[in-house]
C-alpha positions in Angstrom: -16.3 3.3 5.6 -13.0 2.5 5.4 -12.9 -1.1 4.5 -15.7 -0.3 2.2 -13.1 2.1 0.6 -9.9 -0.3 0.7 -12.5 -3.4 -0.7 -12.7 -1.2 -4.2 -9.4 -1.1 -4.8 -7.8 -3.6 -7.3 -6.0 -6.1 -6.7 -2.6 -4.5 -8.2 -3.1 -1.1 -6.8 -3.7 -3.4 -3.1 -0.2 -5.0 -3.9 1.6 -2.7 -5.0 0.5 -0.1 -2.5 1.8 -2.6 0.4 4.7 -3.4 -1.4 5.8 0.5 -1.8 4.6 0.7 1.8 7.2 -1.6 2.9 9.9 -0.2 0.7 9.4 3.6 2.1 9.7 1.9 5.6 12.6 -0.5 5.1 14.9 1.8 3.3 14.7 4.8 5.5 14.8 2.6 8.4 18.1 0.6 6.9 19.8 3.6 6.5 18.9 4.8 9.8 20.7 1.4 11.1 23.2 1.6 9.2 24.4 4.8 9.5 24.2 4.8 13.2 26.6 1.4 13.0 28.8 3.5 11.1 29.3 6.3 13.2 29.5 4.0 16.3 32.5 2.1 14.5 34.0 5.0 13.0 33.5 6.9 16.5 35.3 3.8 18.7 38.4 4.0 15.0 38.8 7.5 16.7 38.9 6.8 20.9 41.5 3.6 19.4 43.6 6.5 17.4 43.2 8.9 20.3 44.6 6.0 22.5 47.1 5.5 20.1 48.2 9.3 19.7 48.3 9.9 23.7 50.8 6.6 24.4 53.2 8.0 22.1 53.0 11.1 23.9 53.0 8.9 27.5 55.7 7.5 25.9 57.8 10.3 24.7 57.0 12.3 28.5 59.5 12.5 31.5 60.7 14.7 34.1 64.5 16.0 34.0 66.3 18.1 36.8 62.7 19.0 37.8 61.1 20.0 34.6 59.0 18.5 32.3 61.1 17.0 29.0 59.4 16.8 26.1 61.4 15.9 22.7 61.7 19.3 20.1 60.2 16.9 17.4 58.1 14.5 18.2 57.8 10.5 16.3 54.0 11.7 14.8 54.0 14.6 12.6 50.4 15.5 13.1 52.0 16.9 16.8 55.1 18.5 14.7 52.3 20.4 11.7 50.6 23.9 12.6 47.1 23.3 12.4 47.6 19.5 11.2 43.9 18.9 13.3 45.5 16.6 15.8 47.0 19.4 19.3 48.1 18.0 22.2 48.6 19.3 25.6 49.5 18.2 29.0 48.7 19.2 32.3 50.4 19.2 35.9 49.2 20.9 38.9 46.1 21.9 36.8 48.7 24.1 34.6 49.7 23.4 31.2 53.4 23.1 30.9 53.5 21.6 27.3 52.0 21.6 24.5 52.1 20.1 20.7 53.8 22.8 17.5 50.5 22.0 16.0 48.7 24.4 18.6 50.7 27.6 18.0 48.2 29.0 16.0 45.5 27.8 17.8 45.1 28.6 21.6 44.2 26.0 23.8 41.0 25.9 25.7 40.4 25.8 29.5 41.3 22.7 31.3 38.8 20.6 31.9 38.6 18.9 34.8 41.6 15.6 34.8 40.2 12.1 34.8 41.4 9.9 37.9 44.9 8.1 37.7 44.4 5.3 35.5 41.6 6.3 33.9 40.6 7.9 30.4 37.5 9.8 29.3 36.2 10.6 25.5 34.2 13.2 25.0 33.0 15.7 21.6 33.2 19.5 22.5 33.2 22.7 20.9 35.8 25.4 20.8 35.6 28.6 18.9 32.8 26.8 17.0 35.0 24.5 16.1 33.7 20.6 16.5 36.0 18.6 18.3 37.2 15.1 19.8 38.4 15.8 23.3 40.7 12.4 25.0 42.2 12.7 28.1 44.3 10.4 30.4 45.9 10.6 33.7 49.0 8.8 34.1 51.6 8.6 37.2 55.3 9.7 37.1 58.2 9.4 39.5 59.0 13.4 40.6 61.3 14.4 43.2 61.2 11.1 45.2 57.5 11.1 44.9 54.9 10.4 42.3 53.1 13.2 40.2 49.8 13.0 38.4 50.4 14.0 34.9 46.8 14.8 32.7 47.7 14.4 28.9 45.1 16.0 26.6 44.4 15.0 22.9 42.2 17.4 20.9 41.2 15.8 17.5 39.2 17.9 14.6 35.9 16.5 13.6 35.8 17.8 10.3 37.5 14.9 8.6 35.1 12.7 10.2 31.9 14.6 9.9 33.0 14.5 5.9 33.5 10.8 6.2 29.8 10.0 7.6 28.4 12.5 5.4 30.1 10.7 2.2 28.7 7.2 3.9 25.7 8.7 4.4 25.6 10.3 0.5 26.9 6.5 -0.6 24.5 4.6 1.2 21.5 6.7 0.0 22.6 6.5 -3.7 22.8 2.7 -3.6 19.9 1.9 -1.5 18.0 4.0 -4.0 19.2 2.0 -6.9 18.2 -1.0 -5.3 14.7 0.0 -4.3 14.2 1.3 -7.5 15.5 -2.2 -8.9 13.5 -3.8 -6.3 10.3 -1.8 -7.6 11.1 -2.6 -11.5 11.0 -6.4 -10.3 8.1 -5.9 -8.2 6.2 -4.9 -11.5 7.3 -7.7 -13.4 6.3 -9.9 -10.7 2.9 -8.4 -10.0 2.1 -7.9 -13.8 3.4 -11.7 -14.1 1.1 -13.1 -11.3 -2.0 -11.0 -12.4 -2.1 -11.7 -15.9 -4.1 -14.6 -15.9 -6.6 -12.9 -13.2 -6.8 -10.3 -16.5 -6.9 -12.8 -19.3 -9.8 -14.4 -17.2 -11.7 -10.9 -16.5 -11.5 -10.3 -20.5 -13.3 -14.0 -21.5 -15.5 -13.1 -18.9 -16.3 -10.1 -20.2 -16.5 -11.5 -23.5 -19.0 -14.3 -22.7 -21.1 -11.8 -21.0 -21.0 -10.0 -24.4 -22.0 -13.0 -26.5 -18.8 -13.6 -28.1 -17.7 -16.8 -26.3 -19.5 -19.6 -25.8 -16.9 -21.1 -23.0 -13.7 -20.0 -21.4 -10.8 -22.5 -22.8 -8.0 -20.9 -21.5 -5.5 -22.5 -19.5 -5.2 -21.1 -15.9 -3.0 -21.8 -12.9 -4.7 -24.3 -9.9 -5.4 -21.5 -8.4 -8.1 -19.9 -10.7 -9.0 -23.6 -12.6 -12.1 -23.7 -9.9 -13.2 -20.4 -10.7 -13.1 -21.3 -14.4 -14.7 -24.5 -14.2 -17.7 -22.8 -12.1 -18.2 -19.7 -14.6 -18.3 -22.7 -17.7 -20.9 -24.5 -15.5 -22.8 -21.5 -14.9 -22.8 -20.8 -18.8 -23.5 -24.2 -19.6 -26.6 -23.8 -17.5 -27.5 -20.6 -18.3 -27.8 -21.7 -22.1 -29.6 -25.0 -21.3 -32.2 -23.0 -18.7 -32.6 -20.1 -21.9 -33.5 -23.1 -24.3 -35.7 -25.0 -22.5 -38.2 -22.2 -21.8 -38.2 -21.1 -25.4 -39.0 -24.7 -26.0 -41.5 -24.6 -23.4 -42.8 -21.4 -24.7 -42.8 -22.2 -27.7 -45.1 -25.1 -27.5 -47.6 -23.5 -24.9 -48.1 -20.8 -28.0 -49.1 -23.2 -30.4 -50.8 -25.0 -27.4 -52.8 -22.0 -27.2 -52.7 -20.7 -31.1 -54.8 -23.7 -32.1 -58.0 -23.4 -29.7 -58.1 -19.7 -30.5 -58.0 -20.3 -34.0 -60.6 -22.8 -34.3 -63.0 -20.4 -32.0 -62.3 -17.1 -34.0 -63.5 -19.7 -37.0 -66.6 -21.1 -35.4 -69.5 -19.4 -37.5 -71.6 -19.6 -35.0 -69.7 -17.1 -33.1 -71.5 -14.0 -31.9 -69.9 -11.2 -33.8 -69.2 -9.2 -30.3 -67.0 -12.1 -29.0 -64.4 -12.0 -31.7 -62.7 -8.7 -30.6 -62.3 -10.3 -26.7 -60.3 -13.2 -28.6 -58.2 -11.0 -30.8 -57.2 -9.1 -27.5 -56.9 -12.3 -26.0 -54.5 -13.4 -28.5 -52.4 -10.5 -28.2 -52.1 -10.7 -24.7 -51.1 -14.1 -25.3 -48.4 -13.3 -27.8 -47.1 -10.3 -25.4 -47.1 -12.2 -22.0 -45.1 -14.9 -24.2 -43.0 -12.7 -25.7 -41.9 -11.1 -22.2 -41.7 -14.2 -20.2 -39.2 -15.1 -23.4 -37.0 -11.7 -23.0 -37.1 -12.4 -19.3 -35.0 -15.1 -19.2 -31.9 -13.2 -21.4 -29.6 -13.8 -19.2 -25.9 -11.5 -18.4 -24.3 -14.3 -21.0 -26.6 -14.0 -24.4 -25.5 -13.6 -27.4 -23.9 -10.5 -28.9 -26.0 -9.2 -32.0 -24.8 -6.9 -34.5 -27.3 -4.1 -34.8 -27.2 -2.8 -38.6 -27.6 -5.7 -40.7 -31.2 -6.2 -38.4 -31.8 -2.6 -39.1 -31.2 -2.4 -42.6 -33.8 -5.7 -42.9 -36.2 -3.9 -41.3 -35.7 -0.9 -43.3 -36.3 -3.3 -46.7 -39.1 -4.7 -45.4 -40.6 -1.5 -44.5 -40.2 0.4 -48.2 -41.8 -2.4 -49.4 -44.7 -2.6 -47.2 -45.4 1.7 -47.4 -44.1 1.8 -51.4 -47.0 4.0 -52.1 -45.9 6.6 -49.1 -42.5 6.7 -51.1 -40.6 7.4 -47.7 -37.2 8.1 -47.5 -35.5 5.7 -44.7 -31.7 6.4 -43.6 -29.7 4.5 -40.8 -27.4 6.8 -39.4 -24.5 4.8 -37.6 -20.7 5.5 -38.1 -19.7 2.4 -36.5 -20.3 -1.5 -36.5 -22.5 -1.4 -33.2 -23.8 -5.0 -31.4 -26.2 -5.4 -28.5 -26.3 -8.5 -26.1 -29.4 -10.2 -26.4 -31.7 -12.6 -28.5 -32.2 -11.1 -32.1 -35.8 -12.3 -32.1 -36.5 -10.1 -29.3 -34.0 -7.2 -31.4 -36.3 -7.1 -34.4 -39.7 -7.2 -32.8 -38.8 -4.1 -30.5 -37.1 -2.2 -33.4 -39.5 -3.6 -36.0 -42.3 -1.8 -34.0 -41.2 1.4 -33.2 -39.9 1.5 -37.3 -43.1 0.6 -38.6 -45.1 2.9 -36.3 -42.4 5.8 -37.6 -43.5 5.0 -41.2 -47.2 4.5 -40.3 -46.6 8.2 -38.6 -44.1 9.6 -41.4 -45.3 12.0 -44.3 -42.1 11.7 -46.1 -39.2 10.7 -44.0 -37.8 8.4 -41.3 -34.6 8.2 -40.0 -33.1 5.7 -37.4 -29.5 6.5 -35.6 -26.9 4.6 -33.2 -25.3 6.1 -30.6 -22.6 4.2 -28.4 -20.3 5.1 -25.7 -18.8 3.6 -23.1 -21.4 3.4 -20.7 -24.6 3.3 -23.0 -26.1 2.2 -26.2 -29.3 4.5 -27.8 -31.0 3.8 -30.8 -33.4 6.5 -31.8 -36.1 6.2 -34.3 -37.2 9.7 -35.9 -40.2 10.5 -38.1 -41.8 13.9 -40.1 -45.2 12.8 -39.0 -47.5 14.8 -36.5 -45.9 13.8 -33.7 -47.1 12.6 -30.1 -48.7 15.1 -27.8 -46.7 15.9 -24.3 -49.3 15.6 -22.0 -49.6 12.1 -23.4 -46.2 10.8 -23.6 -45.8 9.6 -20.5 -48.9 8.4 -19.8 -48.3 6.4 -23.6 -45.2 4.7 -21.6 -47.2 3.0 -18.9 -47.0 -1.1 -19.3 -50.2 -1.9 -21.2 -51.8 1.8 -22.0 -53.0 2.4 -25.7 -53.0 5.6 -27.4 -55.7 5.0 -29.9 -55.6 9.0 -30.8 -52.4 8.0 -32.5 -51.7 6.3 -35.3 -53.9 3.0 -35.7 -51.5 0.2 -33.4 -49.2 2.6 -32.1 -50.5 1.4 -28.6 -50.4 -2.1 -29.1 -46.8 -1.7 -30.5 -45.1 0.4 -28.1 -46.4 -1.9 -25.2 -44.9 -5.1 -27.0 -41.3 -2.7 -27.0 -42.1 -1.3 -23.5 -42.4 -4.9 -22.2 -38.9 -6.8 -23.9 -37.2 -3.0 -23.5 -38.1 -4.1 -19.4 -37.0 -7.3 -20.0 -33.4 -6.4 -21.1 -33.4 -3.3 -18.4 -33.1 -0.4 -20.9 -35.3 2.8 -21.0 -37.7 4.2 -23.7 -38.3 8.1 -24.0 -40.3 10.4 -26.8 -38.9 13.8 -28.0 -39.6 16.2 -30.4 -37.4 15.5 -33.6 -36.1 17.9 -35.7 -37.7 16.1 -38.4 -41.2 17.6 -37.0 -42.4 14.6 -35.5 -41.6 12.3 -32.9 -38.3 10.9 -32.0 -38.6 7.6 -29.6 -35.4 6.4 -28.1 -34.3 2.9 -26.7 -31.4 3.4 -24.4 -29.2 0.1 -23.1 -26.7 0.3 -20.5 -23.4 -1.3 -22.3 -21.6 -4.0 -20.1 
């Protein structure tokens, strides 16, 4: 269900989709990477600063007459500064017996425990909910002929640094997000550059299924020149194919025209035989007719509706002049219909003339078309066709010979091409009073 899902989604929505996939992975994930390689190298800045810091103290340390000498002022000025974020203390005998000017205001913690001789340790605590570095290192000095473990302890505040990964952090976002959205402009371009000539070849497609282009002459990449080269040879054929079997039709009609001619002449006919061969000869015509609407194919030619209808509507005030109808062709806008215009008149040119035959004083024809269909509906102020019998009047070959003389015979003729080209055929009431019969197409 899912692939059958994901296989109706275009081509472009399929790339882009992936490509905005990969973006929302890669750019979190970059800054994820790069963020942590920050703090890591801003984190080991601090331990070498720490180092730094407690050396100068180391340095600076000694014992005289038995106490612990510490200069009044020190060399770094972060030790000399209340509150400067940098305190320092030292240890011996697990009591502090110094400690930095920068601490007065700030009392200094519980000893942790001392690191071994030699050794150093780096850690981030928390004192009075205050984020802090916390270094420590153990050094030996010469004390009363003996040698004294001395812990110095280095307290660093975080705040500086939690303000410089939050600034990397607010920098690295801002640019990433330029870039992606950069990265996404040209991802556009690229993908509206690439499909282009996949659309340019969808719209002469679309046009030789219409009728409006006999072959597709574009120039396409290698990629697509197969494609086009197999939808001209399909055309090609197609047209070929249609006009053989017209010429093959064409000639089995007069094939068959001239036999039944010279035996609905033969005098010595019996009178009952010549309404067999009249029905024989329209079945003849009709079969024809359909086997010749059959073979329309998806590429025929596109026919422009109105001119056809407005011959028809000529032809038909001069064949019912003495009904003096009134004919109108309501249609706001220049409609055409893919097929062959042979088969176009002979299925309007029926249902018109049965609307006048059926008409006391008016017939109207109108042209609907939307997106998805095409109706043509043909309306007359006659009597009108009886429910009951409308749908059994649909059926392929059934004759209503209660209504008007022919209307049988002609709606099968349009029942049979209407088949042919896949549209529908329904009868309504018209407002007109009589019946209104419409041909609906699916538009492609």
């Amino acid at each position: 269900m899912i692939s059958t899902k994901l296989n109706r989604l275009s081509l472009r929505v399929r790339v882009f989709a992936s490509a905005l996939l990969t973006l929302m992975v890669f750019i979190p994930l970059t800054v994820v990477i790069l963020e942590q390689a920050f703090n890591r190298s801003l984190t080991e800045s601090m331990l070498q600063q720490l180092k730094i810091h407690s050396l100068s103290l180391i340095s600076e340390f000694e014992f005289s007459e038995g106490q612990v000498a510490m200069p009044e002022r020190l060399y770094n000025d972060e030790f000399n500064l209340p509150s400067s974020g940098l305190y320092g203390f030292i240890q011996l005998d697990k009591k502090v017996v110094w400690h930095s000017q920068s601490s007065i205001e700030w009392l200094p913690p519980a000893i942790f425990v001392a690191p071994e001789v030699g050794q150093e340790s780096f850690t981030e605590e928390t004192f009075a909910n205050r984020p802090m570095f916390l270094y420590s290192y153990t050094a030996e000095f010469e004390y009363l002929n003996t040698y004294q473990a001395v812990t110095f302890y280095l307290f660093k505040d975080k705040q500086t640094f939690d303000r410089e990964k939050q600034q990397f952090a607010l920098t690295l976002w801002n640019w990433l997000s330029f870039v992606s959205l950069l990265l996404l402009i040209i991802l556009i371009a690229s993908l509206y550059a690439a499909i282009r000539p996949i659309n340019t070849l969808n719209q002469q497609i679309l046009l030789a299924q219409k009728g409006e282009l006999a072959r597709i002459d574009q120039d396409y990449p290698p990629e697509l020149n197969i494609l086009k080269n197999s939808i001209n040879q399909l055309l090609d054929t197609e047209q070929q194919q249609r006009l053989r079997y017209k010429n093959s039709l064409s000639d089995l009609a007069h094939s068959l025209k001239t036999p039944l001619a010279v035996l609905m002449g033969n005098s010595a006919l019996p009178k009952d035989a010549h309404e067999p061969l009249q029905q024989i000869d329209n079945q003849i015509q009709r079969q024809l007719k359909r086997a010749a609407a059959g073979h329309t194919g998806a590429f025929s030619q596109s026919v422009e509706l109105r001119p056809i209808i407005k011959k028809l509507i000529g032809a038909m005030g001069k064949v019912y002049a003495d009904k003096q109808l009134t004919i109108d062709l309501l249609s706001a806008k220049s409609v055409t219909l893919s097929g062959d215009e042979t088969d176009i008149m002979e299925m309007l040119g029926n249902l018109i003339d049965n609307a006048c035959k059926a008409a006391c004083h008016q017939v109207k024809v109108s042209i609907h078309s939307t997106q998805t269909q095409l109706i043509i509906c043909i309306e007359d102020d006659g009597i009108g066709i009886p429910k009951a019998q409308r749908a059994h009047l649909l059926q392929r070959g059934v004759r209503l010979d209660s209504y008007q003389e022919g209307q049988g015979i002609g709606l099968a003729v349009v029942n049979d091409l209407l088949s042919a080209y896949q549209g529908k055929m329904s009868i309504q009431d018209s407002p007109l009073g009589g019946a209104a019969i419409s041909l609906t197409f699916d538009n492609k």
